[in-house]
N, CA and C atoms of all chains as a GROMACS GRO file, in nm:
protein
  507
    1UNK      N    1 -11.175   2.400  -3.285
    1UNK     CA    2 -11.150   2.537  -3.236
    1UNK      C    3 -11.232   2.565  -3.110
    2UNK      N    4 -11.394   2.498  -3.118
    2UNK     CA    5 -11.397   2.550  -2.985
    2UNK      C    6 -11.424   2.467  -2.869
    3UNK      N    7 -11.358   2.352  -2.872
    3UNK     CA    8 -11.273   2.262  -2.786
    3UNK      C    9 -11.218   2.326  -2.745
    4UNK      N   10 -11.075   2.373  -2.771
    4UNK     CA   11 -11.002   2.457  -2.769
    4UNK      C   12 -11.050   2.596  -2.660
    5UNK      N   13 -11.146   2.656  -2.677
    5UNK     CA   14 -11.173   2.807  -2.663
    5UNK      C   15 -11.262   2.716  -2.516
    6UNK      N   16 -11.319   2.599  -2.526
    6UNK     CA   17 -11.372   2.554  -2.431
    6UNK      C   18 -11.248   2.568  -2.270
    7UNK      N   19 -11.161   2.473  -2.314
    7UNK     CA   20 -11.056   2.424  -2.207
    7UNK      C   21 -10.936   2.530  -2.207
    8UNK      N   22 -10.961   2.675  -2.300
    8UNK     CA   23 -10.861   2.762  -2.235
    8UNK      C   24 -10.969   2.822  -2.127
    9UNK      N   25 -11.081   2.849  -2.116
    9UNK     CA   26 -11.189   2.939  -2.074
    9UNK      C   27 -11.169   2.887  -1.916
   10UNK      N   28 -11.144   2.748  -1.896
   10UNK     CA   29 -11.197   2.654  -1.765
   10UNK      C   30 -11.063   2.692  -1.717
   11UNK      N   31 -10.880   2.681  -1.819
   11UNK     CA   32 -10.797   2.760  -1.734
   11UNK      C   33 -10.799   2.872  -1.647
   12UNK      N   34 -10.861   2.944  -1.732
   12UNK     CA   35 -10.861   3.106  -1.682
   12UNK      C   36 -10.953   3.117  -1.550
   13UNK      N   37 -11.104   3.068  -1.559
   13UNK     CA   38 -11.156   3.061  -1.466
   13UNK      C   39 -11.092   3.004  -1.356
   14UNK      N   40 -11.016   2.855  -1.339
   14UNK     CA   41 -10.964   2.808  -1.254
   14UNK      C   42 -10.807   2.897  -1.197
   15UNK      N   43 -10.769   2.961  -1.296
   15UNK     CA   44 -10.607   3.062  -1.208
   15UNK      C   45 -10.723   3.180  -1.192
   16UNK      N   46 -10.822   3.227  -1.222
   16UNK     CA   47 -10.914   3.348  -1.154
   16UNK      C   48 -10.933   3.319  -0.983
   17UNK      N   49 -11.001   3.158  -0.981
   17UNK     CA   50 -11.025   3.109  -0.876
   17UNK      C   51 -10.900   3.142  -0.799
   18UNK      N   52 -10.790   3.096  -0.815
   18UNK     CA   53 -10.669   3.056  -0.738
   18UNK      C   54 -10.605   3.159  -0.739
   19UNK      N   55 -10.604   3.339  -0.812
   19UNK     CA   56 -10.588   3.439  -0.777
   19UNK      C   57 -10.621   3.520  -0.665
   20UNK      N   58 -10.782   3.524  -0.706
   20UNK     CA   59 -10.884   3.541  -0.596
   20UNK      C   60 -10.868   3.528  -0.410
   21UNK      N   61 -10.823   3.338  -0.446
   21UNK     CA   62 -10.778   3.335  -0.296
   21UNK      C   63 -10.604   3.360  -0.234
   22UNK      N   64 -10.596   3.403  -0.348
   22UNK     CA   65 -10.450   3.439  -0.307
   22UNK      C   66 -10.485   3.621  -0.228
   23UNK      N   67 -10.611   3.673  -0.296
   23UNK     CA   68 -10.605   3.846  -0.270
   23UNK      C   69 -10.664   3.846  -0.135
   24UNK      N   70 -10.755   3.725  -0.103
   24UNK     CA   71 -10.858   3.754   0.011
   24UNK      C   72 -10.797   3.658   0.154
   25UNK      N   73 -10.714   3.596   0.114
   25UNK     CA   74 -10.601   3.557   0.213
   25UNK      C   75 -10.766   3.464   0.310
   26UNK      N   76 -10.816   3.379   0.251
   26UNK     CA   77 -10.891   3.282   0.348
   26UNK      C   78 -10.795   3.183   0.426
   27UNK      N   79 -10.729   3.100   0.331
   27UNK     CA   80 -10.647   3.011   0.378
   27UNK      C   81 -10.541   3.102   0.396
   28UNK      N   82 -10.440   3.042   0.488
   28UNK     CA   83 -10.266   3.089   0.500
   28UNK      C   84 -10.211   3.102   0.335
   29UNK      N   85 -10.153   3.205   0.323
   29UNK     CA   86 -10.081   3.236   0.185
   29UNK      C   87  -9.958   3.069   0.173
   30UNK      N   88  -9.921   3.004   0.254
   30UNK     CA   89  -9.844   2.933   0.213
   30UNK      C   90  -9.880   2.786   0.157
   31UNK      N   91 -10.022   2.780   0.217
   31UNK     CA   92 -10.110   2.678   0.180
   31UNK      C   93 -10.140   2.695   0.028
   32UNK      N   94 -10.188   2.852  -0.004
   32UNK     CA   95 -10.277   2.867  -0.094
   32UNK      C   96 -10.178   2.854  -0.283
   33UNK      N   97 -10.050   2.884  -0.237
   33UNK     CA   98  -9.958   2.864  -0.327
   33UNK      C   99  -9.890   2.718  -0.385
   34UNK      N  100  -9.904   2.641  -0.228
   34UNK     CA  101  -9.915   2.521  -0.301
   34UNK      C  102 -10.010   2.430  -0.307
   35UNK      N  103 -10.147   2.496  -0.357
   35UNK     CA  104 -10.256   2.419  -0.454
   35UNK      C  105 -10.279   2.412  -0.549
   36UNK      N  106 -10.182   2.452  -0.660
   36UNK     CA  107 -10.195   2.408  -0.778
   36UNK      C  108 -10.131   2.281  -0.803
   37UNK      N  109 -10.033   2.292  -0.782
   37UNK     CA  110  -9.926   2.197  -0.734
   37UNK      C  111  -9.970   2.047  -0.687
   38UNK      N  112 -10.062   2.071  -0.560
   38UNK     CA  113 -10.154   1.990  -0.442
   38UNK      C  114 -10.248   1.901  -0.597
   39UNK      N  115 -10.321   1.979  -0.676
   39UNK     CA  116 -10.422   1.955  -0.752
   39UNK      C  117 -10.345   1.891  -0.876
   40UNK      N  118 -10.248   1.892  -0.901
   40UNK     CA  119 -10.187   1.814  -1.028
   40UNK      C  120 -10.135   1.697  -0.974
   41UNK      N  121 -10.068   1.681  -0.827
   41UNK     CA  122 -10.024   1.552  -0.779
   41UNK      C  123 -10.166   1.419  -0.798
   42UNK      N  124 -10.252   1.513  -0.734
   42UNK     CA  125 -10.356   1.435  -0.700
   42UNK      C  126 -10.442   1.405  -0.822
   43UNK      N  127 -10.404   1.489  -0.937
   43UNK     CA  128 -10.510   1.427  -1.048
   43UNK      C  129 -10.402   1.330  -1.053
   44UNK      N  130 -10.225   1.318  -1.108
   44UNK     CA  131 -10.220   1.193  -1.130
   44UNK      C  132 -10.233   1.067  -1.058
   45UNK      N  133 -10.234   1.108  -0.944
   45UNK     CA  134 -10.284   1.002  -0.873
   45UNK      C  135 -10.393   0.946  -0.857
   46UNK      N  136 -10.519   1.024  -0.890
   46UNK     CA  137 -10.603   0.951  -0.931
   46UNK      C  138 -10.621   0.850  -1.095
   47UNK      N  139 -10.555   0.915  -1.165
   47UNK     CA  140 -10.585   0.830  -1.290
   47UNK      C  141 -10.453   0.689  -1.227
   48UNK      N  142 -10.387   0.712  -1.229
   48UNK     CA  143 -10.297   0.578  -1.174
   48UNK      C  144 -10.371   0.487  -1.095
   49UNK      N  145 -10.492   0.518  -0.980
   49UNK     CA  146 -10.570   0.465  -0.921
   49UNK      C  147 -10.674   0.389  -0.963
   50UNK      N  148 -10.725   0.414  -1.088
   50UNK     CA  149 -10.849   0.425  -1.238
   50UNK      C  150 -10.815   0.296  -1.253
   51UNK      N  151 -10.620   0.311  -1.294
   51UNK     CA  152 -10.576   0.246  -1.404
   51UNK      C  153 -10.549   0.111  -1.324
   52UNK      N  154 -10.524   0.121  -1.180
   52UNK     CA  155 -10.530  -0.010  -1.073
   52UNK      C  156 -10.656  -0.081  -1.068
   53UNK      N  157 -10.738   0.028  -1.053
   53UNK     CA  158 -10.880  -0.034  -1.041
   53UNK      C  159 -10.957  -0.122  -1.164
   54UNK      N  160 -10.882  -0.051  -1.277
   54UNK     CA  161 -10.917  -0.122  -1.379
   54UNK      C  162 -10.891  -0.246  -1.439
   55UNK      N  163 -10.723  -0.255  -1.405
   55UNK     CA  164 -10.668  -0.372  -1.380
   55UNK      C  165 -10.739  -0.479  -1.354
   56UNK      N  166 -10.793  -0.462  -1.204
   56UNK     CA  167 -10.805  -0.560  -1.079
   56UNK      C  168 -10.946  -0.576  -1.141
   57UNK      N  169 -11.057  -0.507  -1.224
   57UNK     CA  170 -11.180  -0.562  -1.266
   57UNK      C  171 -11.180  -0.592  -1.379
   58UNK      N  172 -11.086  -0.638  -1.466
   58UNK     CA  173 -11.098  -0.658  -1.598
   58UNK      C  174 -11.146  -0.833  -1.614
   59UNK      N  175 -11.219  -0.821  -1.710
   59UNK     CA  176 -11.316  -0.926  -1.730
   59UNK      C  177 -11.237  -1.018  -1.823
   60UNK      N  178 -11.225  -1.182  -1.800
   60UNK     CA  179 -11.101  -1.248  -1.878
   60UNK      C  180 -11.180  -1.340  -1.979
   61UNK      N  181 -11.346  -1.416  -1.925
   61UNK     CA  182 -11.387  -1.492  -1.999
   61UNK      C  183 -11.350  -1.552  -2.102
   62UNK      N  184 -11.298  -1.678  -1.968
   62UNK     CA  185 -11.206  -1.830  -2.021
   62UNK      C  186 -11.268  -1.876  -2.098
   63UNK      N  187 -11.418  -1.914  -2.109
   63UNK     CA  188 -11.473  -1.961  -2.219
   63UNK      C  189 -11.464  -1.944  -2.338
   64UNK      N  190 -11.501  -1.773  -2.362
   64UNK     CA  191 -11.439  -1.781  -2.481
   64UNK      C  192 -11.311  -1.777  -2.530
   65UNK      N  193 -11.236  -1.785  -2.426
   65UNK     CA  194 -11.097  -1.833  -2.492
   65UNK      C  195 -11.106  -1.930  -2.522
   66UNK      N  196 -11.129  -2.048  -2.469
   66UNK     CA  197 -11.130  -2.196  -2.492
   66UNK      C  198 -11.186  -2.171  -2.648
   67UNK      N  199 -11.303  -2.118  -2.659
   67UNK     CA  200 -11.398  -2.166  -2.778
   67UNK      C  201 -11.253  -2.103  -2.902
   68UNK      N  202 -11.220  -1.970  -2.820
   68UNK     CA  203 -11.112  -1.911  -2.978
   68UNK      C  204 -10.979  -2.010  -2.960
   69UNK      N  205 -10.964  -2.065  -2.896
   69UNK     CA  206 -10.849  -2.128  -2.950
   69UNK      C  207 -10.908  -2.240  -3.046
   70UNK      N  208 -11.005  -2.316  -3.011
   70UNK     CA  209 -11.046  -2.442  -3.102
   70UNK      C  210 -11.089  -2.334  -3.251
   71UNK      N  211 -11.116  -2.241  -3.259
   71UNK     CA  212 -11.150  -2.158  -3.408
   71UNK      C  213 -11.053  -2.181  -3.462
   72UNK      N  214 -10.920  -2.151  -3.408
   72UNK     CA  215 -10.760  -2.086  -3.460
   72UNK      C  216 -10.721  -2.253  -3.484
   73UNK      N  217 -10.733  -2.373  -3.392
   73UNK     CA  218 -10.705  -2.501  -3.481
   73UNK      C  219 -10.800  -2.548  -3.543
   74UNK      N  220 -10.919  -2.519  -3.559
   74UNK     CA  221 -11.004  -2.513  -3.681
   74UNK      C  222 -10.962  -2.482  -3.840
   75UNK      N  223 -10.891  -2.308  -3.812
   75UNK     CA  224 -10.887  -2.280  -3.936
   75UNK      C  225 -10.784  -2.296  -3.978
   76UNK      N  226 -10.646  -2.343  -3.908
   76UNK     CA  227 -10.521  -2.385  -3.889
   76UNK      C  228 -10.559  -2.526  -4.048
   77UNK      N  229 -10.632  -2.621  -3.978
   77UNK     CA  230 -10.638  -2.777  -4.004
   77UNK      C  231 -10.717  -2.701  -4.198
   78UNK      N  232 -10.781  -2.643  -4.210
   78UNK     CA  233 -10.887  -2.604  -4.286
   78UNK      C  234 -10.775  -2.522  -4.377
   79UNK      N  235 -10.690  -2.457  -4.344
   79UNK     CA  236 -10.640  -2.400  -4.435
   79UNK      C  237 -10.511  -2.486  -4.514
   80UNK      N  238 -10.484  -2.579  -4.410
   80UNK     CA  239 -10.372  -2.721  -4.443
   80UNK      C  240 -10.418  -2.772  -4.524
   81UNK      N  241 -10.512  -2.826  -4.542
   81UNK     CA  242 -10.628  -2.881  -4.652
   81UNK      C  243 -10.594  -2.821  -4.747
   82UNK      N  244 -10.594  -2.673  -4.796
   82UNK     CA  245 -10.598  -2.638  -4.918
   82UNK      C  246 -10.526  -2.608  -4.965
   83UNK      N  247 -10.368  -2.614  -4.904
   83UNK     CA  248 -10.259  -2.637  -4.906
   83UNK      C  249 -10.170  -2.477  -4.857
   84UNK      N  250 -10.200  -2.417  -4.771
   84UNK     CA  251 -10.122  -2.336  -4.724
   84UNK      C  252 -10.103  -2.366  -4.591
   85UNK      N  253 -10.031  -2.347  -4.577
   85UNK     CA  254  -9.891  -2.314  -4.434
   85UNK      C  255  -9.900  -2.236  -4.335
   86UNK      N  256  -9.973  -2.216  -4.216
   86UNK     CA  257 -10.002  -2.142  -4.177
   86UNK      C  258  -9.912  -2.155  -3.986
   87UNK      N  259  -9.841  -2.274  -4.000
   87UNK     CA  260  -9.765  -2.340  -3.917
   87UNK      C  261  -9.716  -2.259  -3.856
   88UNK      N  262  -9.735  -2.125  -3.699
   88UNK     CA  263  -9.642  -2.086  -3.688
   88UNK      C  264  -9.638  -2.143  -3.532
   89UNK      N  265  -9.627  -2.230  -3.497
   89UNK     CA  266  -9.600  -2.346  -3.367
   89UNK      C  267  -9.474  -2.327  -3.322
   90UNK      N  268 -10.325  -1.654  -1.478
   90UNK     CA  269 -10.264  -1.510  -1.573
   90UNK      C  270 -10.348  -1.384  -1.514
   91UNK      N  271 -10.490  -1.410  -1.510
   91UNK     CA  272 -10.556  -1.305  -1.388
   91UNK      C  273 -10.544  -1.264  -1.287
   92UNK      N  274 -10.473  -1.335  -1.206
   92UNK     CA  275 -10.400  -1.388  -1.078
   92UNK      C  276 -10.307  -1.232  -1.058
   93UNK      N  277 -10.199  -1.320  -1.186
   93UNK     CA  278 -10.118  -1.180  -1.180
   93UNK      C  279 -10.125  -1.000  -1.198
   94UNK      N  280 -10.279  -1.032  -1.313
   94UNK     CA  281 -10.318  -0.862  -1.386
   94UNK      C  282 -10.364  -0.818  -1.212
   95UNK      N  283 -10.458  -0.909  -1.125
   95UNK     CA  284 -10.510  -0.842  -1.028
   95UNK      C  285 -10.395  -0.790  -0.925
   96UNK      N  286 -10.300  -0.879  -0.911
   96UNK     CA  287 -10.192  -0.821  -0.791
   96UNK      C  288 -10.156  -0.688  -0.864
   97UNK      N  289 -10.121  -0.660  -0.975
   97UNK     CA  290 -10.049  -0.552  -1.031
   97UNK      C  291 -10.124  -0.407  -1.026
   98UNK      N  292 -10.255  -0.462  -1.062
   98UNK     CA  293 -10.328  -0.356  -1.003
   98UNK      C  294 -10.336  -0.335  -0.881
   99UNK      N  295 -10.387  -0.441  -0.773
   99UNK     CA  296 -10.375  -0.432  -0.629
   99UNK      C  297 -10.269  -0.321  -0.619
  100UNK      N  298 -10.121  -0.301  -0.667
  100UNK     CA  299 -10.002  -0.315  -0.612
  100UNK      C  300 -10.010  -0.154  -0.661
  101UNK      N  301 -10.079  -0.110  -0.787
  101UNK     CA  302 -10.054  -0.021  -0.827
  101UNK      C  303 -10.170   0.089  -0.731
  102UNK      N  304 -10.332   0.018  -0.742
  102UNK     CA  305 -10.406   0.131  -0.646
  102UNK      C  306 -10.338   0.177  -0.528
  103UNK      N  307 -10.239   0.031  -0.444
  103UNK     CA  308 -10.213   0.056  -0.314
  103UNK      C  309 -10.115   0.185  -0.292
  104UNK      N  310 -10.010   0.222  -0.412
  104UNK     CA  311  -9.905   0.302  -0.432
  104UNK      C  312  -9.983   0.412  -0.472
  105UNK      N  313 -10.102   0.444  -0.536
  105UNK     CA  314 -10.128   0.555  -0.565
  105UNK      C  315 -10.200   0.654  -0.432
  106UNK      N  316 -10.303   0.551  -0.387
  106UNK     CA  317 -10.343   0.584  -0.229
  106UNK      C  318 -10.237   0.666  -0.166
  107UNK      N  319 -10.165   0.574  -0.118
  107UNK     CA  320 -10.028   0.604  -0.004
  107UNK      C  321  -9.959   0.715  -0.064
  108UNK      N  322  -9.954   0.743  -0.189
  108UNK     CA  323  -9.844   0.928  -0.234
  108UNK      C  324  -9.974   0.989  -0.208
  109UNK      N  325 -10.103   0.967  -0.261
  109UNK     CA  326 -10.202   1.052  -0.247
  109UNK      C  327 -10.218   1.113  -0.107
  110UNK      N  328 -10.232   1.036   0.008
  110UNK     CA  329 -10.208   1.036   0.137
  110UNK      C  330 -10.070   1.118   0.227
  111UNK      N  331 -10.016   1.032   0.166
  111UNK     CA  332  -9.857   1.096   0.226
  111UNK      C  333  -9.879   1.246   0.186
  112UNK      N  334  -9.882   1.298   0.056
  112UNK     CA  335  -9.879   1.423  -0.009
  112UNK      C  336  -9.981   1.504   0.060
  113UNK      N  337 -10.092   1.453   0.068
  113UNK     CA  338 -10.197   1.488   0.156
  113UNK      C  339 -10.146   1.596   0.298
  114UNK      N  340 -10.105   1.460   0.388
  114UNK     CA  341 -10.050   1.500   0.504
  114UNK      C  342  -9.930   1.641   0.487
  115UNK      N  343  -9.865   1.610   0.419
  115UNK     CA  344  -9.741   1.657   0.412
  115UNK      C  345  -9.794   1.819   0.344
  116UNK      N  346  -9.875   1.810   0.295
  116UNK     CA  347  -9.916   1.991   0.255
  116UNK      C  348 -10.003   2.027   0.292
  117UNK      N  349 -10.111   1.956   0.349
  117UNK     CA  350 -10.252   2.054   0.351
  117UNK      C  351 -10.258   2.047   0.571
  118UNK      N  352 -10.186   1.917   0.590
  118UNK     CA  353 -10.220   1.925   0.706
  118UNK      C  354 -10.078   1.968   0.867
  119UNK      N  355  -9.970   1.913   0.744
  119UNK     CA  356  -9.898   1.976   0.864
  119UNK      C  357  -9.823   2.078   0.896
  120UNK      N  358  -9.870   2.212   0.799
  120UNK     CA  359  -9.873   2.342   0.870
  120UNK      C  360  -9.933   2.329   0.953
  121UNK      N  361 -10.028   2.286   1.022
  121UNK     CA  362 -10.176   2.305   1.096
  121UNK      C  363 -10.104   2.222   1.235
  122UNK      N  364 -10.029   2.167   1.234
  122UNK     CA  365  -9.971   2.087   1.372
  122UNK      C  366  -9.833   2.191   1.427
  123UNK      N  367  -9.846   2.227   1.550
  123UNK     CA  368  -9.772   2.273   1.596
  123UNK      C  369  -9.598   2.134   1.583
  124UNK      N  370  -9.488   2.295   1.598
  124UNK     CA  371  -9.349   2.245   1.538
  124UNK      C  372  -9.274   2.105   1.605
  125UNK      N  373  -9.338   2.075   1.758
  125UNK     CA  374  -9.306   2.017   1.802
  125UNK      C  375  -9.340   1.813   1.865
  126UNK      N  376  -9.447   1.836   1.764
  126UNK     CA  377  -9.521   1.674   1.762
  126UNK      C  378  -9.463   1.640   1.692
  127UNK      N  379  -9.481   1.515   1.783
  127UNK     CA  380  -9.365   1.394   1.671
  127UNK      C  381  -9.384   1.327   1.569
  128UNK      N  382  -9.524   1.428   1.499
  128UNK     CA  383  -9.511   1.326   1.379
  128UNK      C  384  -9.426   1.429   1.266
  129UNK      N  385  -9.408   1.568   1.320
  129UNK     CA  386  -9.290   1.612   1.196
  129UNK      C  387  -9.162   1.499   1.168
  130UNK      N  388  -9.138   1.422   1.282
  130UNK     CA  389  -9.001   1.326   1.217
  130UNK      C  390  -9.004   1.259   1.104
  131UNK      N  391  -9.192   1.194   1.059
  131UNK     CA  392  -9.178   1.132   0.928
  131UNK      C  393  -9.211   1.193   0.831
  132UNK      N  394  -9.180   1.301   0.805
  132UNK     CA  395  -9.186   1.396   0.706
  132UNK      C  396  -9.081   1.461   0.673
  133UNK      N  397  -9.041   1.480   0.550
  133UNK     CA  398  -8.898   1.591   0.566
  133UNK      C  399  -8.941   1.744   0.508
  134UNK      N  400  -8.866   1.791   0.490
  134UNK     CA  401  -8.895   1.961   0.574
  134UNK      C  402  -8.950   2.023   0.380
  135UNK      N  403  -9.070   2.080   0.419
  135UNK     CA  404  -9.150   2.139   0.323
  135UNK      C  405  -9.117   2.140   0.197
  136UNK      N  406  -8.931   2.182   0.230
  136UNK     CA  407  -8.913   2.240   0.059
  136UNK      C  408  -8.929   2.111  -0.027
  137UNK      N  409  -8.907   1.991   0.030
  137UNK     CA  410  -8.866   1.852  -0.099
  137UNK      C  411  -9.008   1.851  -0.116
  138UNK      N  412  -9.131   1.884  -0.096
  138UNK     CA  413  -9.252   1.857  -0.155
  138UNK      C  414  -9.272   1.941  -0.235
  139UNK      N  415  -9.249   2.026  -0.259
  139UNK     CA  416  -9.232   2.117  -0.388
  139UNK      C  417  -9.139   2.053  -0.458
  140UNK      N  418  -8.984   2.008  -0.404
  140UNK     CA  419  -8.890   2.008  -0.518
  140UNK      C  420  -8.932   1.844  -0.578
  141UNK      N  421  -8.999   1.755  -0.512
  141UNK     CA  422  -8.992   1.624  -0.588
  141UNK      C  423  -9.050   1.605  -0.682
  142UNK      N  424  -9.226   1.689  -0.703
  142UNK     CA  425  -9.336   1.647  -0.797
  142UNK      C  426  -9.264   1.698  -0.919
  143UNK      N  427  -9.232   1.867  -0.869
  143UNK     CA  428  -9.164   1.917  -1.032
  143UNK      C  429  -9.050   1.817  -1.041
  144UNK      N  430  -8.942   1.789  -1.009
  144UNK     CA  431  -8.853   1.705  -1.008
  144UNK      C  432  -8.925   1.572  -1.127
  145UNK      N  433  -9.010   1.485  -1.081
  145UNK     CA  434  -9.029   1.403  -1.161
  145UNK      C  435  -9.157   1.467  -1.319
  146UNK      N  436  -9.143   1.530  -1.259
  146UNK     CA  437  -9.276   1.593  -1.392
  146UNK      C  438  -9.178   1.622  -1.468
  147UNK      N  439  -9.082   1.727  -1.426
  147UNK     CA  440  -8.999   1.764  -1.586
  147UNK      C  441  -8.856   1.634  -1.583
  148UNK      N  442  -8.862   1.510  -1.517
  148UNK     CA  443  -8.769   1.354  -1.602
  148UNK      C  444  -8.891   1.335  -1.657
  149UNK      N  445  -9.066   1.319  -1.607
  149UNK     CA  446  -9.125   1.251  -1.745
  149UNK      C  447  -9.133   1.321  -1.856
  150UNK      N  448  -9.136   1.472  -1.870
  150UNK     CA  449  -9.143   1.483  -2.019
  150UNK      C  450  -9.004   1.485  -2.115
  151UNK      N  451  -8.908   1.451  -2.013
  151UNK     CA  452  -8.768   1.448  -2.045
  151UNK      C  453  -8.784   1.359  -2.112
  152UNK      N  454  -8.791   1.216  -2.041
  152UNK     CA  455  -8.805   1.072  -2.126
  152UNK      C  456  -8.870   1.075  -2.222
  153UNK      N  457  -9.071   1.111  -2.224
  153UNK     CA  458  -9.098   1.115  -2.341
  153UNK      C  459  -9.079   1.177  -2.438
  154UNK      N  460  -9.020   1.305  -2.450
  154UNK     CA  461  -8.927   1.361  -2.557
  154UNK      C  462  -8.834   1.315  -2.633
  155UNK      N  463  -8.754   1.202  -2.547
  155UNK     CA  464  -8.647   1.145  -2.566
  155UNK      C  465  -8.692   1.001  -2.630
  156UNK      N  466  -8.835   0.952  -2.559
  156UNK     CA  467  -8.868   0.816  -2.648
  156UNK      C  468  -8.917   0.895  -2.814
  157UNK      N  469  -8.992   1.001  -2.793
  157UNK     CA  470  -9.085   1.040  -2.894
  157UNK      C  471  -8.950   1.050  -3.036
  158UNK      N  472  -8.877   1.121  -2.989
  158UNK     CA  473  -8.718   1.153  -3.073
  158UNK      C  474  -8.662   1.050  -3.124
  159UNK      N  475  -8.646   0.940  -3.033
  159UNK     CA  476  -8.558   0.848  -3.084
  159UNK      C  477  -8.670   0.757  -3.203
  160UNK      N  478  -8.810   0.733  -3.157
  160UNK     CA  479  -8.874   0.664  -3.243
  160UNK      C  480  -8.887   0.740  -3.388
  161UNK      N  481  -8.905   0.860  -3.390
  161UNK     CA  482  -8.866   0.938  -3.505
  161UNK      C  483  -8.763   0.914  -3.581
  162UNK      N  484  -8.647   0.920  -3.505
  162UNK     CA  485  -8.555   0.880  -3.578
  162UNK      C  486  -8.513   0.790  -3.639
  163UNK      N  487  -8.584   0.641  -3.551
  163UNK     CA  488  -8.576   0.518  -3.642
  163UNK      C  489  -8.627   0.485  -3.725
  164UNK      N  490  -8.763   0.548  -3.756
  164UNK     CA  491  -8.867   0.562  -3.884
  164UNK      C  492  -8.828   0.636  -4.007
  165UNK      N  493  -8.725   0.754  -3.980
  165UNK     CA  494  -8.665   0.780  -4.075
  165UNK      C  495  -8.538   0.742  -4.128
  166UNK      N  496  -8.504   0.636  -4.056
  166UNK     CA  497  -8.391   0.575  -4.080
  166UNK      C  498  -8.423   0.456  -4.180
  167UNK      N  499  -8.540   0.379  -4.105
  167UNK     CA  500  -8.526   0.307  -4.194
  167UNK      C  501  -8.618   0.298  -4.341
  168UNK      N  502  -8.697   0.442  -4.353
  168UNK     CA  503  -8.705   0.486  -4.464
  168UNK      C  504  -8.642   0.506  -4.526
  169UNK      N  505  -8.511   0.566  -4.530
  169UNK     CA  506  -8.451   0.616  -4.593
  169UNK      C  507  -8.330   0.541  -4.610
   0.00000   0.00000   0.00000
């Protein structure tokens, strides 16, 4: 609930903000109408940017792949032994 | 196989930049250029920057409505 009461509070403040400069006319009125607009393009474009960046640094460490594949024909051979089937090749 | 995750990202920061940019230009800065420089030619005329973002904002919640629905429906399908 007050999650909630948190992130309606930061709405209100933020369309207060964007009222505000709509009454005191700083910027051109035609600018100022499309910044909400301006501010939602650009958040998704930043998380799409996150999600590139994150991409391009993700950590692959071949080693331990190498080591998990010899586990998986480890327990492959180990479970053949005791007579189950685990064959899916 | 890394090779490929990095281009995709490459491919994806590079696309987010360039709308970030383009969008950029196209609202905050070229009211501010008088009507007759030539860089209004690579831009088209104000209203499609309003009409495109809503444009694709209400197909994505179209689709995910439409994925969210249909997966519903197959879960109760094959419950039942």
């Amino acid at each position: 609930m007050k999650h909630i009461v948190k992130i309606m509070a930061l709405l209100v403040a933020l369309s207060a903000v964007w009222i505000s400069l709509l009454q005191t006319s700083v910027l051109p009125k035609s600018c100022t109408w499309l910044l909400p607009l301006y501010f939602i393009v650009s958040l998704g474009c930043y998380g799409l940017l996150m999600v590139g960046v994150g991409l391009m640094q993700f950590p692959t460490c071949p080693h331990e792949a190498i080591l998990l594949q010899q586990d998986v024909v480890e327990a492959k051979e180990f479970l053949k032994g005791k007579g189950v089937d685990v064959g899916a090749n | 196989m890394e090779l490929a995750d990095r281009a995709v990202g490459l491919l994806l920061s590079v696309i987010s930049l360039s709308i970030f940019t383009y969008y950029t230009f196209w609202i905050i800065i070229l009211p501010f250029v008088d009507s007759d420089h030539f860089v209004h030619k690579y831009f088209l005329p104000q209203e499609y920057a309003i009409f495109i973002p809503v444009y694709a904002g209400v197909a994505l919640i179209c689709f995910l409505s439409i994925f969210i629905g249909y997966v519903m429906l197959k879960s109760k399908k094959k419950k039942a």
